[in-house]
C-alpha positions as CSV (number, residue, x, y, z in Angstrom):
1,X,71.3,116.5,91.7
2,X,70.5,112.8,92.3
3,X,74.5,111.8,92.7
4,X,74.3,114.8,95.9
5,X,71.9,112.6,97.4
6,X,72.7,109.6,97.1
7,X,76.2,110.7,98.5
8,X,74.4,112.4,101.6
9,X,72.9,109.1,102.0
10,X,76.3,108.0,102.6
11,X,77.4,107.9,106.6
12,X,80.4,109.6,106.7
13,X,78.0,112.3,105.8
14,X,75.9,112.4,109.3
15,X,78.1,114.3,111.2
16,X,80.5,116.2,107.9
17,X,84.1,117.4,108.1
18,X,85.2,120.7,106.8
19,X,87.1,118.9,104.3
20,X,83.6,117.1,103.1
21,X,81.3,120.4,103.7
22,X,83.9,122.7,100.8
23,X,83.5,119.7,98.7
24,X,80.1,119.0,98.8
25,X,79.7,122.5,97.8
26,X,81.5,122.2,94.8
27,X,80.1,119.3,93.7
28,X,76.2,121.0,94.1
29,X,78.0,123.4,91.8
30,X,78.9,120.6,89.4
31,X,76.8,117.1,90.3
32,X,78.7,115.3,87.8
33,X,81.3,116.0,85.3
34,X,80.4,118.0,82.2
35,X,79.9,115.7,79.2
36,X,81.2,118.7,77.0
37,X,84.1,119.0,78.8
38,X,87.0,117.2,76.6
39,X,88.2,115.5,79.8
40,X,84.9,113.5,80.0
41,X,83.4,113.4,76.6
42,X,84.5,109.7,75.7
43,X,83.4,108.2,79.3
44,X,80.9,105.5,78.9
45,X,77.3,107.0,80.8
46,X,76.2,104.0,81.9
47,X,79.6,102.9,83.3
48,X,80.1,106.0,84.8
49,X,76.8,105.4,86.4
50,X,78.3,102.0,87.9
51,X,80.7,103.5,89.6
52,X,78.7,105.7,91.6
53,X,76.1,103.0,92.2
54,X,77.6,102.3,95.5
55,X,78.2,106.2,96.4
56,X,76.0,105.6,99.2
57,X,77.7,103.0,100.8
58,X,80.8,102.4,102.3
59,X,81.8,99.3,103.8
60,X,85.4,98.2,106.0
61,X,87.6,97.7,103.1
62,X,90.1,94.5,103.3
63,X,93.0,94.2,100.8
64,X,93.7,91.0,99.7
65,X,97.2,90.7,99.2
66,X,98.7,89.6,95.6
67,X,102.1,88.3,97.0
68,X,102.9,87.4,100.7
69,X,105.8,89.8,102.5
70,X,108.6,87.7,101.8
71,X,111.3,90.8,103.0
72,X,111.9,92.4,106.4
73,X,113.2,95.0,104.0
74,X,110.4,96.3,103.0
75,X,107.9,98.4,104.1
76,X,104.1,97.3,103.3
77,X,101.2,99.8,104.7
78,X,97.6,99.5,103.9
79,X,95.4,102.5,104.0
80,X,92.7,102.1,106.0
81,X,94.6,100.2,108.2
82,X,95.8,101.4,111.5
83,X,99.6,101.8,110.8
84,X,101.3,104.0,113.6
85,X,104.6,104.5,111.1
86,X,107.2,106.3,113.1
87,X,110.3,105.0,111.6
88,X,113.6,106.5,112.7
89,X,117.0,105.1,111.3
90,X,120.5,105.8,111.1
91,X,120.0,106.8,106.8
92,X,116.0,107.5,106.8
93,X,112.9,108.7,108.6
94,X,109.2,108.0,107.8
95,X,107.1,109.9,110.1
96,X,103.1,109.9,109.7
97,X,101.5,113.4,109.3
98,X,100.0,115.3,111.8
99,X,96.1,115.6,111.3
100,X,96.8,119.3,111.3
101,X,99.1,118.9,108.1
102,X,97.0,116.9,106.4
103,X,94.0,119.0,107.0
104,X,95.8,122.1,105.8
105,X,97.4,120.8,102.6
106,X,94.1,119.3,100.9
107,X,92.1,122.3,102.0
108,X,94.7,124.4,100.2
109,X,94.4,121.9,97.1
110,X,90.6,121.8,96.9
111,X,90.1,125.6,97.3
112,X,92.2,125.6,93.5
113,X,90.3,122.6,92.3
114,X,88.2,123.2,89.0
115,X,85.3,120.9,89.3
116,X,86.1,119.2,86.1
117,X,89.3,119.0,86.3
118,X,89.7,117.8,89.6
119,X,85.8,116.3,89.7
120,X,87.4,112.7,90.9
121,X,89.3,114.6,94.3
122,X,86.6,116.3,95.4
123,X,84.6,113.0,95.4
124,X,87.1,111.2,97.3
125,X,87.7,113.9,99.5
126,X,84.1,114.1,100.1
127,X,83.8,110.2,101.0
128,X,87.5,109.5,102.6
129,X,86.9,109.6,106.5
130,X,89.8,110.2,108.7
131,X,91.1,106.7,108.8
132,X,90.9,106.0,105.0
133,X,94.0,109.2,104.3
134,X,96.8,108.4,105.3
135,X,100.3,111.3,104.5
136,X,103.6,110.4,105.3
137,X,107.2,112.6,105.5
138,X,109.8,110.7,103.9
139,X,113.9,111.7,103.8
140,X,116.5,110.1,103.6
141,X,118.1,108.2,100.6
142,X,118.7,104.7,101.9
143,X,114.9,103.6,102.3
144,X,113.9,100.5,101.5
145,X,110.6,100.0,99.2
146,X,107.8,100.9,100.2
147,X,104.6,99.1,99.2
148,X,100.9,101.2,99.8
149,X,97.9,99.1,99.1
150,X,94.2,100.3,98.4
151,X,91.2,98.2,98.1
152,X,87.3,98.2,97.9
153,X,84.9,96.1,98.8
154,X,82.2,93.9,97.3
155,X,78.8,96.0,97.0
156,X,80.4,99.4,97.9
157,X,82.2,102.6,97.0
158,X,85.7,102.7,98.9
159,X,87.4,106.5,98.9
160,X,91.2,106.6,99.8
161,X,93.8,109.3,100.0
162,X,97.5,109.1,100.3
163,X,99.8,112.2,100.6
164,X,103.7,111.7,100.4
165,X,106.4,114.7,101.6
166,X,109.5,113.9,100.1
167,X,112.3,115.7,101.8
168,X,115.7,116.7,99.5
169,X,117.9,114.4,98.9
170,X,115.3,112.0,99.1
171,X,116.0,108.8,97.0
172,X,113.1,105.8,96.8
173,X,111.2,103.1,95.2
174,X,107.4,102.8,95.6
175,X,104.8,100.4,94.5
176,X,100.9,101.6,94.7
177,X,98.6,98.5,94.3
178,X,94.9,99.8,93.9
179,X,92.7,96.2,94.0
180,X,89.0,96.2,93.0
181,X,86.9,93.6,94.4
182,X,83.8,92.4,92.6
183,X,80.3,94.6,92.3
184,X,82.4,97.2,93.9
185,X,84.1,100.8,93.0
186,X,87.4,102.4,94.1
187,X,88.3,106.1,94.3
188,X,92.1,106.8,95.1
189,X,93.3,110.4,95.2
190,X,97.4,110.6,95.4
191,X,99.6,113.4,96.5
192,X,103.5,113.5,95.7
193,X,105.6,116.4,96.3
194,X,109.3,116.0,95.8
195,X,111.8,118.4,97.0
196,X,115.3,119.6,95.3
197,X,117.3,116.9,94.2
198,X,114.4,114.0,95.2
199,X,114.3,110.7,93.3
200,X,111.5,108.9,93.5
201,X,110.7,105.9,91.1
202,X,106.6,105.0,91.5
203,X,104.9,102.1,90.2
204,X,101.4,102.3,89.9
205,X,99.4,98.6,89.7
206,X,95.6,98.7,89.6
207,X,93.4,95.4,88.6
208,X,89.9,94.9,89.7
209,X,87.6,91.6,89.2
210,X,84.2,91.2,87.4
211,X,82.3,94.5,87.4
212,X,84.6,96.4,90.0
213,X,85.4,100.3,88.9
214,X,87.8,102.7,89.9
215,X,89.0,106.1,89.8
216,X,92.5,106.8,90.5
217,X,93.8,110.1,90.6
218,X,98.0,111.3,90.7
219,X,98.6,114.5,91.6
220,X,102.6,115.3,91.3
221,X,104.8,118.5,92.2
222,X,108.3,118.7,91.2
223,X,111.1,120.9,92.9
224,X,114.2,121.8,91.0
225,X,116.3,119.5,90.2
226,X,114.5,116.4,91.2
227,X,113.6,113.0,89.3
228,X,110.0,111.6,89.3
229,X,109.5,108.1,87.2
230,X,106.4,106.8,86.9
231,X,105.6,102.7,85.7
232,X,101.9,101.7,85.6
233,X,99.5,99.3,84.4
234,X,95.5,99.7,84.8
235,X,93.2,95.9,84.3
236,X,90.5,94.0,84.6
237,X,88.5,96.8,85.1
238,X,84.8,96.9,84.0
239,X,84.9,101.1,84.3
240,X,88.6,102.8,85.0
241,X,90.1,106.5,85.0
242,X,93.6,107.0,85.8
243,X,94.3,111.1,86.1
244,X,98.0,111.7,86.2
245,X,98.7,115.6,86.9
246,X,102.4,116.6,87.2
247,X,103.9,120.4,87.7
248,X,107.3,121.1,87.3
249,X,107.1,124.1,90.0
250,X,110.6,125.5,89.3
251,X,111.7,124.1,86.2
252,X,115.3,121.7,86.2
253,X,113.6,118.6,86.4
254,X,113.0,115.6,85.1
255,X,109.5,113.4,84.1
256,X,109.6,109.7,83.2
257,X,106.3,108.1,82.5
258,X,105.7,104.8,80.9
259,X,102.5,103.5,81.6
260,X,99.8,100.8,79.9
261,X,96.0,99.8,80.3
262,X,94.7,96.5,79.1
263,X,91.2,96.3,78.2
264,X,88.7,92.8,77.2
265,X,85.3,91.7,77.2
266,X,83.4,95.1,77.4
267,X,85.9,97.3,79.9
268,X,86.8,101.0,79.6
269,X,89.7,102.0,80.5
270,X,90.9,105.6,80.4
271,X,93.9,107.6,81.5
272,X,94.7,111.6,80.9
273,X,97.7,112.9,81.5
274,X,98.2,116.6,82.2
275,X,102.1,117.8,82.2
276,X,102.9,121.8,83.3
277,X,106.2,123.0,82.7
278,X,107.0,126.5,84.9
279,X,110.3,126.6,85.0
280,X,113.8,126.8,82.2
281,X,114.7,123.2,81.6
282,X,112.3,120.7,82.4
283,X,112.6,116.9,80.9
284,X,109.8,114.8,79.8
285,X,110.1,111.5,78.4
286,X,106.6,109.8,78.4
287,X,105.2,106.7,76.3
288,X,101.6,105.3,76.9
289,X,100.5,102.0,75.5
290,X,96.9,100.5,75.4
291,X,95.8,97.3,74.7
292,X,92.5,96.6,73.5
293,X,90.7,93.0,73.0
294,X,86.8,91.9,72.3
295,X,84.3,94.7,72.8
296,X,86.5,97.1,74.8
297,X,87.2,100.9,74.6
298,X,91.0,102.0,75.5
299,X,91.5,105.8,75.5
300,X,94.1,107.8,76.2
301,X,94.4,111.5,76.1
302,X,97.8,113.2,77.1
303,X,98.4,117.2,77.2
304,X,101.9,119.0,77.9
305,X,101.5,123.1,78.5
306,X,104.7,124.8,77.9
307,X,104.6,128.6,79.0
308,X,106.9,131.0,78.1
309,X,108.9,130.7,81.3
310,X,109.6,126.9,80.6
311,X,112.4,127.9,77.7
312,X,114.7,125.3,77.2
313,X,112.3,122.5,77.5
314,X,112.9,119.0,76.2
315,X,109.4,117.2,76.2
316,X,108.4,114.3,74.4
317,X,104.5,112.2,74.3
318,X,104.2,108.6,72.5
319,X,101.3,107.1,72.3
320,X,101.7,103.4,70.8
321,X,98.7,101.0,71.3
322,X,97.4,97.4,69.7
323,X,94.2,96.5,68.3
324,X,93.3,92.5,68.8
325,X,89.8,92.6,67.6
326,X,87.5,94.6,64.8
327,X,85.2,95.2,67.6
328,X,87.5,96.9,70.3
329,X,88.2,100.1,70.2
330,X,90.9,103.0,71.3
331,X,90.7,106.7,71.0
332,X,94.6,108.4,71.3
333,X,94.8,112.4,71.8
334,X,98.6,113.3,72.2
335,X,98.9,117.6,72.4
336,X,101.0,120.0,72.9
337,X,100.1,123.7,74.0
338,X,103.5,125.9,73.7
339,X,104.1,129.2,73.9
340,X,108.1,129.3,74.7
341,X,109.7,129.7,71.9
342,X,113.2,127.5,72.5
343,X,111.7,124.2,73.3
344,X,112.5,120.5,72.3
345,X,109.0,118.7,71.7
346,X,107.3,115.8,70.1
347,X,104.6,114.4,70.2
348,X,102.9,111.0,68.0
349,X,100.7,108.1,67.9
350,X,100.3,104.8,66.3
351,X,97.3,102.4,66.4
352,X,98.4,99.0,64.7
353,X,98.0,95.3,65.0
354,X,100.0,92.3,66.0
355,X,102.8,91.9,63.2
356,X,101.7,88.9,60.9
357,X,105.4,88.8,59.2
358,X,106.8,88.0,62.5
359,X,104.2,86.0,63.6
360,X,104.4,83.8,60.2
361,X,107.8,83.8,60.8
362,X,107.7,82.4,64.2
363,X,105.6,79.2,62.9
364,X,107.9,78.7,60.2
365,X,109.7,78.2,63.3
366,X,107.7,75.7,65.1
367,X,105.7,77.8,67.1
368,X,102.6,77.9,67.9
369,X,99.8,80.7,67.1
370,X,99.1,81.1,70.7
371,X,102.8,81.1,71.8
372,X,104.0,83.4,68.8
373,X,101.3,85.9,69.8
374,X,102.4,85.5,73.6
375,X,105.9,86.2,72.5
376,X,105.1,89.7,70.5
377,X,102.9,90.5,73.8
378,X,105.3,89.7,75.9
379,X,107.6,92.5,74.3
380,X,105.1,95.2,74.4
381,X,104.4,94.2,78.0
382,X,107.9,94.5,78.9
383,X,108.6,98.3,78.1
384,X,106.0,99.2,80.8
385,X,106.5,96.3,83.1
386,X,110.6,96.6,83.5
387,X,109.5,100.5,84.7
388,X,107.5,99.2,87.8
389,X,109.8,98.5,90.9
390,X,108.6,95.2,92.3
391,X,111.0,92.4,91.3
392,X,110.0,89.4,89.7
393,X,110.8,86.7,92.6
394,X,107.8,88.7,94.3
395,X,105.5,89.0,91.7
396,X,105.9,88.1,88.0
397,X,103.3,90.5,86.3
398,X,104.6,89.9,83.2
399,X,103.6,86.3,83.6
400,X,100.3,87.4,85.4
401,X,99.3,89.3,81.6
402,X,100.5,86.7,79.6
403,X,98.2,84.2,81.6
404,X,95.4,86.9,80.9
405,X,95.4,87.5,77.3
């Protein structure tokens, strides 16, 4: 029970929401994740235990911004930030929620939570004050980009929330930056629900610098007939868990994700992916990558649950990942749980290193053995990275990996 009072310790605490007193609860139910539980089995204890260090604290939060606002069309909001959005133009709104709304909809979620499923939510809800969530109703379907930053600060545990309506006929690109500040942590719990015949194409960046942790957390439902994509890409991260949970309410949708984690020196970095069909006719096209160097530990465990109402369903899971160094390691767990019986589905996984007949050939061609390993990099980078919607004039982020590794 320690972790339940160190969080108590934490101010947001003196004076409790009901949001924070039904999570609280849970979490004396279940102080911290079960070790037995698959979902938490391979996390590294004494990382874990770096992340929550800071539990008790919770300091102003000030993103640093990787790329200056170089558009006036696009929109750039920071949580934590006062933004007063109340956007009304001739093809698209964006309204802010009312407290109300927001209030309602994760009291709904967290009353259906499982505490280890959902462990990570019910510690941000429990930390997030009022002006760290901030929810948004979005229509239209000419709306420029929309950029959402979250970031922690040195010597303390930041909790954010974002929570996104999407109206029908909505049609947009956003980019989620999570930054991690040194000798800090991050939790950032995300909300997405897309309406009939709503396109929404989401990039996901998160990098952190020395010893900075983070827990991020996607939480997706699908209407009919709408298109979700996902691009990210998870660095630099001493301790990191991306938790990607997508529902396919009606069925007659469709499911891009692409996504890849990088991991050196002695990071973990982790991402689960949970995939619910419940509808006739549901698309999934999904490829996860990890990329592990030095002493590191890349995991990746994906699951796609295909009742028998989800007939028709056209799902496939690849997990494809690259080994630089005898001492790094990567655990891959690709399933599938089906139960229709007219169904589509793959799933596989490859662990391999960089190609030495390409790479000899490449020298034979003058290059170098740094440049001809930048080059094969630069190809598995570019999968993931062309996904992400930020252009490159505003930030080159396959330049910013190939300057890492």
């Amino acid at each position: 029970m320690q972790i339940i009072e160190e969080i108590k310790k934490n101010e947001l605490l003196s004076n409790p929401s009901e949001i924070q007193k039904i999570c609280l609860d849970k979490l004396k139910l279940n102080p911290l994740p079960n070790a037995k539980n698959e979902l938490w089995r391979l996390s590294n204890k004494s990382k874990f235990s770096s992340f929550l260090d800071f539990s008790h604290k919770n300091k102003e939060s000030k993103a640093s911004l990787p790329y200056k606002k170089n558009s006036r069309n696009i929109i750039r909001l920071i949580i934590g930030e006062h933004n007063a959005i109340n956007l009304e133009e001739e093809n698209y709104s964006i309204k802010e929620l009312k407290d109300s709304e927001i209030i309602n909809y994760i009291k709904k979620n967290i009353c259906n939570f499982d505490q280890n499923d959902h462990w990570s939510d019910l510690l941000n809800h429990c930390l997030s004050s009022k002006k760290n969530i901030l929810g948004l109703n979005i229509s239209g379907n000419k709306i420029p980009p929309i950029e959402i930053f979250s970031a922690s600060s040195s010597e303390s545990l930041n909790a954010k929330t974002l929570i996104l309506f999407f109206e029908k006929n909505c049609k947009v690109d956003l980019l989620q930056i999570n930054l991690g500040n040194e000798n800090s942590s991050l939790s950032q719990s995300t909300y997405l629900c897309l309406e009939a015949n709503t396109s929404v194409n989401h990039g996901v960046v998160s990098y952190g610098k020395n010893k900075s942790n983070l827990l991020n957390s996607l939480n997706v439902i699908q209407k009919a007939k709408s298109e979700y994509i996902l691009g990210s890409l998870h660095f630099k991260f001493n301790y990191a868990r991306f938790e990607i949970r997508i529902n396919q309410l009606e069925g007659n949708a469709k499911t891009t994700i692409k996504g890849i984690q990088i991991t050196k020196n002695n990071d973990q970095i982790a991402t689960y992916t949970n995939m619910q069909f419940n509808g006739p006719n549901g698309i999934l096209d999904q490829i996860n990558k990890s990329l592990a160097d030095d002493k590191s530990h890349a995991i990746f465990e994906g699951s796609i649950i295909v009742p028998k109402i989800a007939q028709k369903t056209d799902a496939s899971q690849l997990s494809r990942n690259l080994l630089l160094s005898k001492y790094a390691r990567i655990d891959t767990k690709p399933q599938l749980e089906i139960i229709a019986d007219d169904v589509k589905c793959k799933h596989g996984a490859t662990i391999s290193q960089l190609n030495a007949e390409e790479l000899f050939y490449m020298r034979s061609r003058g290059l170098t053995l740094a440049e001809a390993s930048k080059l094969q990099l630069s190809s598995y980078f570019q999968e993931i990275i062309s996904c992400i919607p930020v252009s490159k004039d505003r930030w080159d982020l396959l330049d910013k990996l190939l300057k890492e590794n």
